[in-house]
Structure formats: structure tokens, C-alpha cells
C-alpha positions as CSV (number, residue, x, y, z in Angstrom):
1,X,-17.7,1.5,-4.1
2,X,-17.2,1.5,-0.6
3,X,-19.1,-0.7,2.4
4,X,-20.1,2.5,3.7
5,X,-21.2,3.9,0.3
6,X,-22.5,1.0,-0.5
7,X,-25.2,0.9,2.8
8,X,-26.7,4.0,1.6
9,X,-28.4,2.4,-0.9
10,X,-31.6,0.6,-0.5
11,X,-30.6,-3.0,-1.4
12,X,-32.6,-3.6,-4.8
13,X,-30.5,-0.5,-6.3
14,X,-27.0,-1.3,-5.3
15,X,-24.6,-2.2,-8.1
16,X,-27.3,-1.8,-10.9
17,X,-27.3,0.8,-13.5
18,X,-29.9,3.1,-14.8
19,X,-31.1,5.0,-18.3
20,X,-32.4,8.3,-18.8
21,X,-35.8,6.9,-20.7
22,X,-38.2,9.6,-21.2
23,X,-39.8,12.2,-18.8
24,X,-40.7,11.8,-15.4
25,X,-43.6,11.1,-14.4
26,X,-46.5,13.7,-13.3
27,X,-46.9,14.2,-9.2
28,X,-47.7,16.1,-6.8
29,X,-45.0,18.3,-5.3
30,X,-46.0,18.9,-1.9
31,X,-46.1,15.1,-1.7
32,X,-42.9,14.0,-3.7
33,X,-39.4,14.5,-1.5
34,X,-37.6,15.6,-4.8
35,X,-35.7,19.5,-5.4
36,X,-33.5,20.0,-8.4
37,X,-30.4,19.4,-6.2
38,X,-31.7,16.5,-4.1
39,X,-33.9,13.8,-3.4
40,X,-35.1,11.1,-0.7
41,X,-32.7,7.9,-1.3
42,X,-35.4,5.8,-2.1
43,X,-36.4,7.6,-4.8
44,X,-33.2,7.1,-6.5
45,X,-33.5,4.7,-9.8
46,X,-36.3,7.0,-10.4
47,X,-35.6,10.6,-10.4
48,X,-32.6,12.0,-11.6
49,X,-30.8,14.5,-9.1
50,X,-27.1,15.2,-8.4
51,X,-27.7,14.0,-4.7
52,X,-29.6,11.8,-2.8
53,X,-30.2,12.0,1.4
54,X,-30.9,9.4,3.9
55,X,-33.9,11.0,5.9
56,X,-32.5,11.9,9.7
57,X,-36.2,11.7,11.4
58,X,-36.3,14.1,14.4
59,X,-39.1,14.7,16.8
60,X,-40.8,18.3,17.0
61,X,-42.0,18.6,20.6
62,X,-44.2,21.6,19.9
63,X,-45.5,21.3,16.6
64,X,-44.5,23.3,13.4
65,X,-46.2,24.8,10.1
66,X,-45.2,22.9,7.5
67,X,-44.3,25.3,4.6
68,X,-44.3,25.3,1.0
69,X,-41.2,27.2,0.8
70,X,-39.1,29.8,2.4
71,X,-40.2,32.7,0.9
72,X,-42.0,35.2,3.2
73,X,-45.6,34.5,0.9
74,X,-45.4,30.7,1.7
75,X,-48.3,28.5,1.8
76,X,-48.9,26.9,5.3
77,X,-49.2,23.1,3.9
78,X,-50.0,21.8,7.3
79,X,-50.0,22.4,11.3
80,X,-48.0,19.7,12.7
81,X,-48.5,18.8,16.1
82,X,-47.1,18.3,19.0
83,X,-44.5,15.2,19.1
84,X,-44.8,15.1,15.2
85,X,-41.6,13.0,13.5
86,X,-40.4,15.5,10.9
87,X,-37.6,13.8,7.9
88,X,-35.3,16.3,7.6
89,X,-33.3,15.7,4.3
90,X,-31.5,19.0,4.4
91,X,-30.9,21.8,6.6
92,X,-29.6,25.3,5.1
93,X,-29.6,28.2,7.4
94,X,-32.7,28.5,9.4
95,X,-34.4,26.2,7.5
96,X,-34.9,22.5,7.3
97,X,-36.4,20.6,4.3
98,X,-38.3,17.1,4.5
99,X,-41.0,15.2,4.8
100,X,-43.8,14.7,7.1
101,X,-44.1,10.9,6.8
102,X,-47.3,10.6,8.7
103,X,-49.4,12.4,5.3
104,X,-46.4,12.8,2.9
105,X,-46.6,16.0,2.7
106,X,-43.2,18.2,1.5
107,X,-41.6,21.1,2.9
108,X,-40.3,23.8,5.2
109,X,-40.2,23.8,8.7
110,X,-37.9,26.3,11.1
111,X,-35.0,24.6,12.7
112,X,-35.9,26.7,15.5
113,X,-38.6,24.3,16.1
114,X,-36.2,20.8,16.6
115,X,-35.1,20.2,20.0
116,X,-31.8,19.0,18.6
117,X,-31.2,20.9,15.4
118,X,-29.1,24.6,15.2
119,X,-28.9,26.8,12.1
């Protein structure tokens, strides 16, 4: 593996390897940074997902609604307010999906909404 690779990966996973040992354990989704297709990096070792992201953190300097999904029925999860760090772990269209470190709490917010993100 790469150096670069390599630095991607918190330090007490690098170089190990891992078994598929029985079912995940139960959480709760609004609060776990997990999707079928990707994950936060530090929950690598744990979950099981054909990628992992390193969280870009970016700044929301007018607030956003936190969404549960993308889907015109969506659940507002939270109001986040003004200045609010938002983890985006991916972006896809007008949407960006991450975590709002300061609860933990999952979801959608519009890209619209980032100073320094485009769709």
C-alpha cells in the first residue's frame, strides 16, 4: 500500500486484517455515518462497506435542515445554525451527506447551503 493510502487510515487499523464475525451490531441510523456504499473512516474495522471517506468539515454560515434523506417526504432531523461545522462524506448532485459532529446526528443537507461547495 502506498504512503498516501496508507495515511488514510487511522493508525490502530493500518496493516491489520479483519473477519466477517457475525452481524453488526444494533444502532441508531440517524446517529451512525454508515450507507450501503460508504462509511466514515473511523468506522472501518467495524462495518463492512465497499468504501470509506475522510470527513471534509465545512462551515454553513446560514444554518441548514438536517435531513433524513432526499426524498421530497424527508424528516427534518435537525435545524442547524448559523456557523454550524457540517462533515460532508459525500456530495452527489444537490446534495451532500454527513455528519453533524456537534449531536451526531446523520444526514442531508443542500449543497446550496456551503459557502464553498457546488453541485
Amino acid at each position: 500500500m502506498s504512503d498516501t493510502a496508507a495515511s488514510a487510515f487511522p493508525g490502530e487499523l493500518f496493516g491489520r486484517s479483519f473477519a466477517l464475525s457475525g452481524p453488526a451490531e444494533k444502532v441508531e441510523a440517524a446517529r451512525l455515518p454508515l450507507r450501503g456504499d460508504l462509511a466514515h473512516i473511523r468506522l472501518a474495522g467495524r462495518y463492512f462497506v465497499p468504501h470509506y471517506a475522510v470527513p471534509m468539515s465545512r462551515v454553513l454560515p446560514n444554518g441548514a435542515e438536517l435531513l433524513s434523506s432526499i426524498k421530497a417526504d424527508a424528516v427534518i432531523l435537525a435545524k442547524l445554525p448559523s456557523g454550524a461545522e457540517f462533515d460532508v462524506l459525500d456530495v452527489a448532485g444537490p446534495w451532500a451527506w454527513g455528519e453533524y459532529p456537534a449531536t451526531g446526528l446523520v444526514g442531508y443537507v443542500a449543497v446550496t447551503q456551503f459557502a464553498d461547495l457546488k453541485s
